[in-house]
Each structure stands twice: as structure tokens, then as C-alpha cells.
C-alpha positions in Angstrom: -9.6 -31.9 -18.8 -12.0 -35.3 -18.7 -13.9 -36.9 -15.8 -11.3 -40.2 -16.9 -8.1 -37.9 -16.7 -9.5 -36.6 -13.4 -10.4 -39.5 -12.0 -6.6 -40.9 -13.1 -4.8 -38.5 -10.8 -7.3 -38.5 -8.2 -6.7 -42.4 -7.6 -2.8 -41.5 -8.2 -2.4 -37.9 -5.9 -4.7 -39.8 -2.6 -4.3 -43.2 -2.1 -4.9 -42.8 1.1 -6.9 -40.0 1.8 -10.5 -39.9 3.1 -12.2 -38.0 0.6 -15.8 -38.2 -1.6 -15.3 -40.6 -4.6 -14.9 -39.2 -7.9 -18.7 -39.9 -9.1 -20.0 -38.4 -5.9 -18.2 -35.2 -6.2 -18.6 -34.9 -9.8 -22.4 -35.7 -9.3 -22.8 -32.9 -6.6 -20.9 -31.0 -9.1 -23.0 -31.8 -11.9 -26.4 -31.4 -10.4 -25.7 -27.4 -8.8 -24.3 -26.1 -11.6 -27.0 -27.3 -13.7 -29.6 -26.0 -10.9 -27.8 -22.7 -11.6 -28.0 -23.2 -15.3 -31.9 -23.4 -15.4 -32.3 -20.4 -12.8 -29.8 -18.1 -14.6 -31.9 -18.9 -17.9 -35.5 -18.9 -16.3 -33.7 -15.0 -14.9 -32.7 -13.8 -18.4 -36.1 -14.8 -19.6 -38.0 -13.0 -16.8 -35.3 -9.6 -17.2 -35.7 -9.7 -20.7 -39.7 -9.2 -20.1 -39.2 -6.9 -17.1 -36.9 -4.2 -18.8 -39.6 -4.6 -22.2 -42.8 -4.3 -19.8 -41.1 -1.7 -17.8 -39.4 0.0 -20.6 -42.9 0.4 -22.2 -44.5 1.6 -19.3 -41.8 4.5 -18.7 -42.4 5.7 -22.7 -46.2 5.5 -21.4 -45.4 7.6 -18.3 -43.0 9.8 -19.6 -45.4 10.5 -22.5 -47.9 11.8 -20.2 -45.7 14.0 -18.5 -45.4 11.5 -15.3 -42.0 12.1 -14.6 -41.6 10.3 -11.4 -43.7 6.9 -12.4 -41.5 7.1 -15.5 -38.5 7.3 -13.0 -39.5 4.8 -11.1 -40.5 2.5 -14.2 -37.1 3.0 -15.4 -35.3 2.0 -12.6 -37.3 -1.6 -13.1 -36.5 -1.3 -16.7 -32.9 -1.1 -16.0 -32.7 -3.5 -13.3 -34.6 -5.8 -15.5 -32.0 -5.7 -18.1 -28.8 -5.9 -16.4 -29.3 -8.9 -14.6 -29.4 -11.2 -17.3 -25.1 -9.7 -17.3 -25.0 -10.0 -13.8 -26.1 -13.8 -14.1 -23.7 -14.6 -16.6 -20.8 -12.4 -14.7 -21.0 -14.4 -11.6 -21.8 -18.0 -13.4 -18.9 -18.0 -15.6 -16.4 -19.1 -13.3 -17.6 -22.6 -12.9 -15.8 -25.3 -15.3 -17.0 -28.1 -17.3 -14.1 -30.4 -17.8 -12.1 -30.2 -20.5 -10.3 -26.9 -19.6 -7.0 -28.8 -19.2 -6.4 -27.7 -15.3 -4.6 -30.2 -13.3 -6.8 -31.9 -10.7 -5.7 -29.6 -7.7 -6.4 -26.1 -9.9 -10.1 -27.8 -11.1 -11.2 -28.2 -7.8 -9.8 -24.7 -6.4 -11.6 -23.3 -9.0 -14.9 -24.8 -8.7 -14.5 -24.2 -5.1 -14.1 -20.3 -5.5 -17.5 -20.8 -8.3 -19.8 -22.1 -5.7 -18.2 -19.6 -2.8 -19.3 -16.7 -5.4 -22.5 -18.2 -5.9 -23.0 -18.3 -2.3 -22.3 -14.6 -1.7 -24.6 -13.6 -4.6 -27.5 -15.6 -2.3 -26.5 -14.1 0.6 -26.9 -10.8 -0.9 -30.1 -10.7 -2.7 -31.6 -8.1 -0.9 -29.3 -5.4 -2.4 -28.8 -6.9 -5.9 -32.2 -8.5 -6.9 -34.9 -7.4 -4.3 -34.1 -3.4 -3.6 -34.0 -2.2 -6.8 -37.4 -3.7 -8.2 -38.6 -3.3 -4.8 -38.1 0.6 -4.3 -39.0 1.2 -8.2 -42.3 -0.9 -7.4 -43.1 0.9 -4.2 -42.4 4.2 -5.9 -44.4 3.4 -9.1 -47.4 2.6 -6.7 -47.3 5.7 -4.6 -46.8 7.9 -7.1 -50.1 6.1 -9.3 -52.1 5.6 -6.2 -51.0 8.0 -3.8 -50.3 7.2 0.0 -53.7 4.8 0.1 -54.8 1.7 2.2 -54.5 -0.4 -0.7 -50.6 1.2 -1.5 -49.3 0.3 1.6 -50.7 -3.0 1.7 -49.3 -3.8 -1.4 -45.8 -2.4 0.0 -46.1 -4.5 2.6 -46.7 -7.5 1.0 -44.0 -6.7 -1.1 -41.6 -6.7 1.6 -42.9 -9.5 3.3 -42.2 -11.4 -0.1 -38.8 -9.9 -0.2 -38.4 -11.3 3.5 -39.2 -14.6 2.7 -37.3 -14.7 -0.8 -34.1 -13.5 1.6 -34.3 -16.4 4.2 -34.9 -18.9 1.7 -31.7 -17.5 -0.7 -29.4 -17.4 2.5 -30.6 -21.0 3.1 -29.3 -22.0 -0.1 -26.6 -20.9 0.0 -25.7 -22.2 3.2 -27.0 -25.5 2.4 -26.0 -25.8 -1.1 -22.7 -23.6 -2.1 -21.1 -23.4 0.9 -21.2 -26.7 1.5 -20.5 -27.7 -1.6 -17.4 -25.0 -1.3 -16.9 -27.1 2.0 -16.4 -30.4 0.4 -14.5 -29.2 -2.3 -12.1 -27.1 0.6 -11.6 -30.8 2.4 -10.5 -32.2 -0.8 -8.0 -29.9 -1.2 -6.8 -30.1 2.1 -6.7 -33.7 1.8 -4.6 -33.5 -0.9 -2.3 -31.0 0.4 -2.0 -33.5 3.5 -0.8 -35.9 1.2 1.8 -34.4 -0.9 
């Protein structure tokens, strides 16, 4: 499907319906999934030299007979790689036209896109932060021991992950959800009016 065929049965489904134009939603459209785009990529880029750095360190550890740093350097290894999959996973739903949906289908499915995007935010914390979190504070106890300068770096750790939580559930919130929103009164629009 094309932005002129959408656009065609958008101006013949709603006549009369009070909905976003055409180049407004598409433009919203446009501009998150692109946003999500560049972070999945900058993501892959920074797993990819996670799971190598950490991979490396675990063949270090585990050489030396550090089981438990090599544990813990694995479990940032492995985190590290699978979330370039995870990214993809949860991205692919989202459509660029030309998949030949009618207009209703396109913008149920871009609506259930962003609502998965938005639940990916929202959970953070147990996807993206507690994994590299607990392999991090593990790593650094079992280095450095249960030191001053351990448990400062812990707790700056989790006052990073704090932040990084807020600011993820405010995006979704203020980004995919709405988004979802607007795409949810444009289908009920059109439901009105068939």
C-alpha cells in the first residue's frame, strides 16, 4: 500500500469525521518509527561491543580460574548479544507502506506497533537494566570485594538505572501511547462512520 492509495480511501471511508489529516498522521508516523530505527541500530552497535568486551573478559576470568567474575561477565556477554534480537523482535511489527493492507488493517497494525513499543519502555527495568545491572554489581564485588568504592559504584549504578526508568516510562507515555491513542481515535472514527 502507498501514502496516495491511503490517502484515496481515507478522504473516501471519513468525509465527515474529525480526524488528523493524512500528512499529520503519516508525519507522526514517519518521525517515531524512524526515532526507533536509529535507537535499535545505535543498540545493536552497543550489544555487539558489550557481548565481545564481555565475552573477552569471561575467557580472561575463566582462564584464571575466577569462576564467579566469569559468571558474572557472561551474563553481560549474553545480555549483550541478545538484545540486538530482542530489538528487531519487537520492531518488526511496524509497516512501511506498500504491504497492500486496506486503510482500516494499516492503522490497527501500526496501532498494536507503537502499543508494543510502549510496553518494551515501560519495562526496561527487567529487560535492559537488571541483567547488565546484577552482572555489573556482581563483577565488581566479586573483583573488589564488599569496599567503599564497590558500593558506591552500585549505587550509582542504580541511581542511573532509576533515572533511565522514569525517563523510558515517559516516553512511552508521551510518545507510543499517544501515538497508539491517535491512531485508536482514527479507528473509532471510522468505525463511527461505516
Amino acid at each position: 500500500m502507498d501514502w496516495d492509495r491511503i490517502r484515496t480511501q481515507w478522504r473516501e471511508a471519513t468525509p465527515s469525521a474529525n480526524l488528523l489529516s493524512l500528512h499529520e498522521l503519516r508525519r507522526r508516523d514517519g518521525a517515531l518509527w524512524k526515532t526507533v530505527r536509529r535507537r535499535d541500530l545505535l543498540e545493536t552497535i552497543a550489544g555487539v561491543f558489550v557481548a565481545i568486551f564481555f565475552g573477552a573478559m569471561t575467557i580472561v576470568a575463566l582462564s584464571r580460574g575466577e569462576w564467579l567474575q566469569g559468571g558474572f561477565a557472561l551474563l553481560v556477554a549474553g545480555w549483550g548479544a541478545e538484545l540486538p534480537f530482542r530489538m528487531h523482535r519487537h520492531r518488526r511489527l511496524a509497516l512501511e507502506p506498500g504491504h497492500g493492507l486496506d486503510l482500516r488493517a494499516f492503522l490497527e497494525r501500526q496501532r498494536d506497533a507503537a502499543l508494543v513499543q510502549a510496553r518494551l519502555l515501560e519495562r526496561v527495568w527487567l529487560w535492559y537494566l537488571a541483567p547488565p545491572a546484577i552482572g555489573l554489581a556482581g563483577l565488581t564485588l566479586a573483583r573488589d570485594g564488599l569496599t567503599a568504592g564497590a558500593l558506591r559504584f552500585i549505587g550509582v549504578m542504580l541511581v542511573l538505572c532509576v533515572v533511565l526508568v522514569w525517563a523510558n516510562r515517559y516516553a512511552a507515555r508521551t510518545q507510543f501511547r499517544a501515538h497508539a491513542d491517535a491512531l485508536e481515535r482514527q479507528l473509532d472514527a471510522l468505525a463511527g462512520d461505516s
